[in-house]
PyMOL CGO cylinders between C-alpha atoms (Angstrom):
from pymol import cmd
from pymol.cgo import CYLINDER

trace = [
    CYLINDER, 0.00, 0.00, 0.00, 1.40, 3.35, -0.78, 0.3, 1, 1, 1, 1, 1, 1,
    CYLINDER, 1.40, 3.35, -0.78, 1.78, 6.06, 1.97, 0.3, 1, 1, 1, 1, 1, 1,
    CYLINDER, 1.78, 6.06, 1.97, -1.30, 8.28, 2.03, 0.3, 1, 1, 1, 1, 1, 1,
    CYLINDER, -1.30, 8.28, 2.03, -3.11, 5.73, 0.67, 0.3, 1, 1, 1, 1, 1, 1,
    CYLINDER, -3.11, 5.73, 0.67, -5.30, 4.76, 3.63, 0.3, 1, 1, 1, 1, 1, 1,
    CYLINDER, -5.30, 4.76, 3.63, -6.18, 8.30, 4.71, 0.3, 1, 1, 1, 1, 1, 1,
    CYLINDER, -6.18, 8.30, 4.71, -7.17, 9.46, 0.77, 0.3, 1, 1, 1, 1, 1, 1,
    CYLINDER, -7.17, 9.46, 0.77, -9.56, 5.36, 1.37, 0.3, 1, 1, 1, 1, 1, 1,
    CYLINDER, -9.56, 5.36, 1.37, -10.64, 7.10, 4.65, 0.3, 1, 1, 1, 1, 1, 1,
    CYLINDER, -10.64, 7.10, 4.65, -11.61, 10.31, 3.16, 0.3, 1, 1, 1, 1, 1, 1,
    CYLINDER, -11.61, 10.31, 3.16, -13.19, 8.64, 0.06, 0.3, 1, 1, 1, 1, 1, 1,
    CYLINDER, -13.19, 8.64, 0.06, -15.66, 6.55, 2.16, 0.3, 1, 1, 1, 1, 1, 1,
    CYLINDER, -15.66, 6.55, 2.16, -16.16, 9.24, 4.68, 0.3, 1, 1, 1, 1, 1, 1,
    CYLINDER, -16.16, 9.24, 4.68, -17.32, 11.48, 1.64, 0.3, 1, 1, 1, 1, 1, 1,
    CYLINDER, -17.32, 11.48, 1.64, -19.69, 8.76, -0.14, 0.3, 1, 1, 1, 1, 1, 1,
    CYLINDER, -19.69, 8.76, -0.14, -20.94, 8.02, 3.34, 0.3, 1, 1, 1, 1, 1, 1,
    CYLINDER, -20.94, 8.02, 3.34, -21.75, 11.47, 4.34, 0.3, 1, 1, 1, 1, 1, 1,
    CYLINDER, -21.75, 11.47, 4.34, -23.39, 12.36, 0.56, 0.3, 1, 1, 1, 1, 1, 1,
    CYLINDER, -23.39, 12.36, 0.56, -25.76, 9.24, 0.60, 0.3, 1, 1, 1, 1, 1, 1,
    CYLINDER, -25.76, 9.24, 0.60, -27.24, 10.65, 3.85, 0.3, 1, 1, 1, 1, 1, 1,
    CYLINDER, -27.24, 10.65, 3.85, -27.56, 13.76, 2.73, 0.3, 1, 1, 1, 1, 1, 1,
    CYLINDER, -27.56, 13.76, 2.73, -25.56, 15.51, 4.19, 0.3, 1, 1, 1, 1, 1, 1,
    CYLINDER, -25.56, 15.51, 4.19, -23.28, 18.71, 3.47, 0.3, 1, 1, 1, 1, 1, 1,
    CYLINDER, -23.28, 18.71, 3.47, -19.84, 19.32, 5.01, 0.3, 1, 1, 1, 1, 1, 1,
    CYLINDER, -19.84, 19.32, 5.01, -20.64, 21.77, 7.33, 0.3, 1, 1, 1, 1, 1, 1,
    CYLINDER, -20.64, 21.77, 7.33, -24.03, 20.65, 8.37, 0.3, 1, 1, 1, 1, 1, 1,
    CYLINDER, -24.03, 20.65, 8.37, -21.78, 17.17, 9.34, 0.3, 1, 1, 1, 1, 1, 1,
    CYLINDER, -21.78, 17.17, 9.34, -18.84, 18.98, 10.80, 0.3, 1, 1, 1, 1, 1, 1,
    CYLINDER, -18.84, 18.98, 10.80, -21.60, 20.92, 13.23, 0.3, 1, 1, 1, 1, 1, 1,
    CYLINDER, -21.60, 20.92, 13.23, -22.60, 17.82, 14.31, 0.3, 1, 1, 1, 1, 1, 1,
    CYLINDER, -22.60, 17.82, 14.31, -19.27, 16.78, 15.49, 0.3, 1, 1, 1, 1, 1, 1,
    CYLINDER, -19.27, 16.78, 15.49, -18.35, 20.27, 16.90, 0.3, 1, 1, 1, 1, 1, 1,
    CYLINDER, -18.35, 20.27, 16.90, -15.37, 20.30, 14.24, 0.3, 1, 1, 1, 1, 1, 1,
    CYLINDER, -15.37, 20.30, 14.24, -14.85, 23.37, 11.30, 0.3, 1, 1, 1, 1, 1, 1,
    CYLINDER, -14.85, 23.37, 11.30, -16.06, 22.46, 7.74, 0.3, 1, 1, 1, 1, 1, 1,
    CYLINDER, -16.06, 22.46, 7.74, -12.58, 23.15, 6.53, 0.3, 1, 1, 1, 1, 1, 1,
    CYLINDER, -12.58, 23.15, 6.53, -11.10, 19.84, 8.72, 0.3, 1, 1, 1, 1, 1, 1,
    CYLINDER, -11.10, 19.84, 8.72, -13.96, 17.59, 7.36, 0.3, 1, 1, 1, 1, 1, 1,
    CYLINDER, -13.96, 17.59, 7.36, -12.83, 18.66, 3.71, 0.3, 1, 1, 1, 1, 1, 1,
    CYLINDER, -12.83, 18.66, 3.71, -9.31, 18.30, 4.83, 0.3, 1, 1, 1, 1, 1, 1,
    CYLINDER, -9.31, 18.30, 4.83, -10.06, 14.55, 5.84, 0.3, 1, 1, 1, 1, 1, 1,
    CYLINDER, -10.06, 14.55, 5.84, -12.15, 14.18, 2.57, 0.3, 1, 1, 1, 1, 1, 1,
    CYLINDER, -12.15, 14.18, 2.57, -8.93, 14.77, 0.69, 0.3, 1, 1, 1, 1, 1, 1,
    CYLINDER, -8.93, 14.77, 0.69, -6.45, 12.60, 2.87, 0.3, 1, 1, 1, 1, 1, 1,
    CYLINDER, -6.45, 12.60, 2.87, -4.86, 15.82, 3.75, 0.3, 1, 1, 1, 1, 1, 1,
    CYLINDER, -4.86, 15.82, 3.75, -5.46, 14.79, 7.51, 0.3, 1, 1, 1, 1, 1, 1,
    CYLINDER, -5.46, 14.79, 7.51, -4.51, 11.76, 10.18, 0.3, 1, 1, 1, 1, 1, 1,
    CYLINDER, -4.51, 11.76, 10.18, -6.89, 10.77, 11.91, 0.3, 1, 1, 1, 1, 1, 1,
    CYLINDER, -6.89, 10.77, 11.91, -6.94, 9.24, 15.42, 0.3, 1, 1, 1, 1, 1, 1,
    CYLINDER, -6.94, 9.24, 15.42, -9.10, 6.08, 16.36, 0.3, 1, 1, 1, 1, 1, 1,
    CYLINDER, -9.10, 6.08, 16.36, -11.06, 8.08, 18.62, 0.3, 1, 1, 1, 1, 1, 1,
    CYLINDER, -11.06, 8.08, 18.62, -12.02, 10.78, 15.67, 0.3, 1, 1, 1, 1, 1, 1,
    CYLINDER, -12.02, 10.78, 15.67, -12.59, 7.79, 13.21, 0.3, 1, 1, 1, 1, 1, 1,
    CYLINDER, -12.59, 7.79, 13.21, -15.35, 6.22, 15.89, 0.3, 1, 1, 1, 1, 1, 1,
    CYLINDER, -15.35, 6.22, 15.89, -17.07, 9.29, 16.16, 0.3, 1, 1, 1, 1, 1, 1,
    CYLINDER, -17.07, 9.29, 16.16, -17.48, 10.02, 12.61, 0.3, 1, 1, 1, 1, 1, 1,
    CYLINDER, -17.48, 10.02, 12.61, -18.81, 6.37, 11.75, 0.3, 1, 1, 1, 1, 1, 1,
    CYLINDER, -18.81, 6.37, 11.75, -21.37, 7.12, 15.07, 0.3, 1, 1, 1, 1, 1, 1,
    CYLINDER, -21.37, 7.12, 15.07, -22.69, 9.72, 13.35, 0.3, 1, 1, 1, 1, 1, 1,
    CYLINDER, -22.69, 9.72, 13.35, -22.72, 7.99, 9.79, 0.3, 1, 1, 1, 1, 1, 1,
    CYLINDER, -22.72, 7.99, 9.79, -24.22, 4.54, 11.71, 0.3, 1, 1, 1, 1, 1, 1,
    CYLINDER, -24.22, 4.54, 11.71, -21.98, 2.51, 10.20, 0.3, 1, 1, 1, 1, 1, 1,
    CYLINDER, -21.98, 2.51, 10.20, -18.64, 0.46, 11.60, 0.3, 1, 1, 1, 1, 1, 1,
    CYLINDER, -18.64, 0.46, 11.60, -15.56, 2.08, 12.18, 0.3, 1, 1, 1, 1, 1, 1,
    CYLINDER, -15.56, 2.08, 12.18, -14.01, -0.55, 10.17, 0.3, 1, 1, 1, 1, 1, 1,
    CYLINDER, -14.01, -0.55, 10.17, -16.45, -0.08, 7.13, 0.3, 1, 1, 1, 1, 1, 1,
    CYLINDER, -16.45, -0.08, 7.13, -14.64, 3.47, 6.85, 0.3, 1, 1, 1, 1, 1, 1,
    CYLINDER, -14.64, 3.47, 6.85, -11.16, 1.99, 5.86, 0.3, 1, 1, 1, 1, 1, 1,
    CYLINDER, -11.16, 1.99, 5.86, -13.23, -0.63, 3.19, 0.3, 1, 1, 1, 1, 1, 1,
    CYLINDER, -13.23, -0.63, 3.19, -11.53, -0.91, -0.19, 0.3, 1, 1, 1, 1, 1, 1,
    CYLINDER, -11.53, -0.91, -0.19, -14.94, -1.54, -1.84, 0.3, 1, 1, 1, 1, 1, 1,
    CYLINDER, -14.94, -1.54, -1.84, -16.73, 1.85, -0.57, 0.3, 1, 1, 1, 1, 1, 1,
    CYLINDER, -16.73, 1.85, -0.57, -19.52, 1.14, 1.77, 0.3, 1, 1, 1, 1, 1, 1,
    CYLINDER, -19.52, 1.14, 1.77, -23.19, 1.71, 1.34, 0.3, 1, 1, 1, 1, 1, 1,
]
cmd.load_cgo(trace, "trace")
């Protein structure tokens, strides 16, 4: 696997995730108490995430943690 590649997987699922339910980056980022900029920043890869951050935004997407590090993009 080539560096980055896991956070740009991360950021991938975390956007199709947070589309399909409808909704936009900063109405999601409120949710978390986080700025819209870091949720597009994690969209991108552009950020590391820790385990803890990576629980809460699967919570709020109600799926597994794990499902956000899928190579086939969950659903």
């Amino acid at each position: 696997m080539a560096e980055g590649e896991l956070q740009r997987r991360v950021g991938a699922n975390l956007r199709l995730l947070r589309v399909e339910r409808g909704y936009s980056q900063e109405a999601f980022a409120d949710h978390l108490g986080y700025h819209r900029t870091f949720i597009g920043g994690v969209e991108r890869g552009e950020r590391n995430l820790t385990l803890r951050t990576v629980e809460r935004l699967a919570a709020l997407l109600e799926v597994d943690p794990v499902d956000l590090f899928a190579v086939t993009p969950p659903s």
